[in-house]
C-alpha positions in Angstrom: 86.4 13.0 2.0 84.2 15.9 1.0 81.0 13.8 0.2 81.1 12.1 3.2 81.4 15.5 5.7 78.9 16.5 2.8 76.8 13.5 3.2 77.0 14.3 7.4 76.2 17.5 7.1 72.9 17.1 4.9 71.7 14.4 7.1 72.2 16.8 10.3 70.5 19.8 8.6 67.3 17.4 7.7 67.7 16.2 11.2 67.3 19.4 12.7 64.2 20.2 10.8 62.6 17.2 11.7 59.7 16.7 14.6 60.9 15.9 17.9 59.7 12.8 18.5 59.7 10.1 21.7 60.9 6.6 20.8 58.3 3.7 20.7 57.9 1.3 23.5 59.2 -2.1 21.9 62.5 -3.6 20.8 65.6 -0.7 20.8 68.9 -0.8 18.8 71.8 1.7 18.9 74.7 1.5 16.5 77.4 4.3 17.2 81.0 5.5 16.6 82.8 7.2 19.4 86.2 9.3 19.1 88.1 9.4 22.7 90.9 11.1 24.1 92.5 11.5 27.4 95.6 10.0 29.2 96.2 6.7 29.8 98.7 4.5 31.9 99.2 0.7 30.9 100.9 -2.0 33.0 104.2 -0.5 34.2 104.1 2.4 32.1 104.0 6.1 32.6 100.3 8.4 31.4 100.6 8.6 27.8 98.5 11.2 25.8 96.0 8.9 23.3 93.1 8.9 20.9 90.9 6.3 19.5 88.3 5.5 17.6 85.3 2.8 19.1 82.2 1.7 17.8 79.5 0.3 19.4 76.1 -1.5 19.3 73.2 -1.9 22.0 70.1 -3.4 22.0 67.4 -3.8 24.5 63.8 -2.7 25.6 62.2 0.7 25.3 60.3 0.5 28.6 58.8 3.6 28.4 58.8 6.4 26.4 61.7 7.6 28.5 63.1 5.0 30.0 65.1 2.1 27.6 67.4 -0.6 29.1 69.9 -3.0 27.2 72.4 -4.6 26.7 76.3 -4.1 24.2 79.3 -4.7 23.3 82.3 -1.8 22.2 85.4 -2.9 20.2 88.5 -0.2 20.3 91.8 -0.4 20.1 91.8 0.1 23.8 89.1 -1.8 25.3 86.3 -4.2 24.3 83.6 -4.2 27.2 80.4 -6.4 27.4 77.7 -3.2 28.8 74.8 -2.6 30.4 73.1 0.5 29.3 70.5 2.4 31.3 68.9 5.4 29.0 66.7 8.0 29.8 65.1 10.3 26.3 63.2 13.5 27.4 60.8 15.4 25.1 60.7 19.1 25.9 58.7 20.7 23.1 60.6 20.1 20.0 64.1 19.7 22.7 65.2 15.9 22.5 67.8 15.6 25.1 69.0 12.5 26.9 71.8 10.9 29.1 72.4 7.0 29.5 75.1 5.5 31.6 76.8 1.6 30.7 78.6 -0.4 33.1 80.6 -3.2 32.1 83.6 -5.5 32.2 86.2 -5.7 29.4 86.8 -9.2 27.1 90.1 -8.0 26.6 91.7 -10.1 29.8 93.2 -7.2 32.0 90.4 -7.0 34.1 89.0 -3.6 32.9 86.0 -2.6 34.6 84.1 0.5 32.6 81.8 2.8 32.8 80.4 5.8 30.3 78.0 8.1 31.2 76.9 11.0 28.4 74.5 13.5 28.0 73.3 14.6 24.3 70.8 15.6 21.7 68.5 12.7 19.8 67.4 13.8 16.3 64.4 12.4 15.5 64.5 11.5 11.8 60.8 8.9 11.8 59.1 7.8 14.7 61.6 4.6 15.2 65.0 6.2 13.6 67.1 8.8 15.0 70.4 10.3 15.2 71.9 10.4 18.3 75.2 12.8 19.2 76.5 12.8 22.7 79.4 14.0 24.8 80.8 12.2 28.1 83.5 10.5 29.9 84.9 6.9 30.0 86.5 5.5 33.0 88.3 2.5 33.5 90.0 0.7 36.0 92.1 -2.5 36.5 93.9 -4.3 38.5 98.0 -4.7 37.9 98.9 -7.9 39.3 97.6 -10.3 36.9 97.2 -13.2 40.1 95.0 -10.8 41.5 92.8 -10.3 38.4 92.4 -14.4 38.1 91.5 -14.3 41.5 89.2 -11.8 41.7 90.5 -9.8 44.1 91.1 -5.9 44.9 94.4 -4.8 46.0 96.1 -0.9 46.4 97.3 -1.7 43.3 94.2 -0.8 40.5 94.8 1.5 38.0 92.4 4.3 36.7 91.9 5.9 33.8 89.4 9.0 32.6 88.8 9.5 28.5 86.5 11.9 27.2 84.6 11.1 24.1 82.2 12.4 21.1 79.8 9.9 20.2 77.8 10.0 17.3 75.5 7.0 15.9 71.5 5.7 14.9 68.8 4.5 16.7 66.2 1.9 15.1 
């Protein structure tokens, strides 16, 4: 356990010392690890405190060097959404900040919708690699009347849920 927050913590102080840079307009992959926490209610039951590891991977189109769309899929112990993800980097001086939203629809069957927008700091470790760490929020909402959910439908009955997160990972 010591190499590896030894191992983190040399590849954050090389990070910091590198240039800023602006990703390159082309092909886009993220690959990250997200810890959340918050309360959450399941079908029938009452808000229950919970934390989680997810990981994630996106891929898509740099656009611009500030604007990068795609496309992912997240896999946790609590929810397993398809995504669309909408990114936006800034340069200011050596400052890399950015904030990206995804929307999507859980594969795990309970008719989760999801969204996760976060704002954090790109390390810029080569012109097309980079170390992103962000903060945000997860919500989620479904629908409790399994009828309704295979029928599409919206009823007084949905369920929401609000997680915060950590989210560390690479770009390539």
């Amino acid at each position: 356990m010591k190499k590896f927050f030894f191992a983190a913590g040399l590849l954050l102080a090389a990070a910091t010392v590198a240039q800023a840079e602006t990703p390159q307009i082309g092909y886009r992959g993220f690959v990250d690890v997200d810890y959340n926490w918050g309360k959450v209610s399941s079908f029938g039951k009452e808000s229950q405190s919970t934390n989680f590891m997810g990981y994630s991977t996106t891929h898509g189109y740099q656009i611009n060097p500030n604007l990068f769309v795609g496309g992912g899929f997240m896999y946790s112990q609590e929810i397993a959404p398809l995504y669309v993800d909408v990114r936006t980097d800034q340069k200011w001086g050596n400052f890399t900040p950015f904030a990206d939203l995804r929307l999507g629809h859980s594969l795990s069957g309970t008719g989760t919708y999801y969204m996760a927008p976060s704002v954090g700091y790109r390390f810029s470790l080569y012109k097309n690699l980079g170390v992103n760490l962000s903060v945000g929020a997860t919500f989620r909402g479904w629908l409790d009347n399994k009828d309704e959910i295979s029928a599409g439908l919206f009823s007084t009955k949905q369920k929401f849920n609000t997680l915060g997160f950590v989210r560390v990972g690479f770009d390539f």
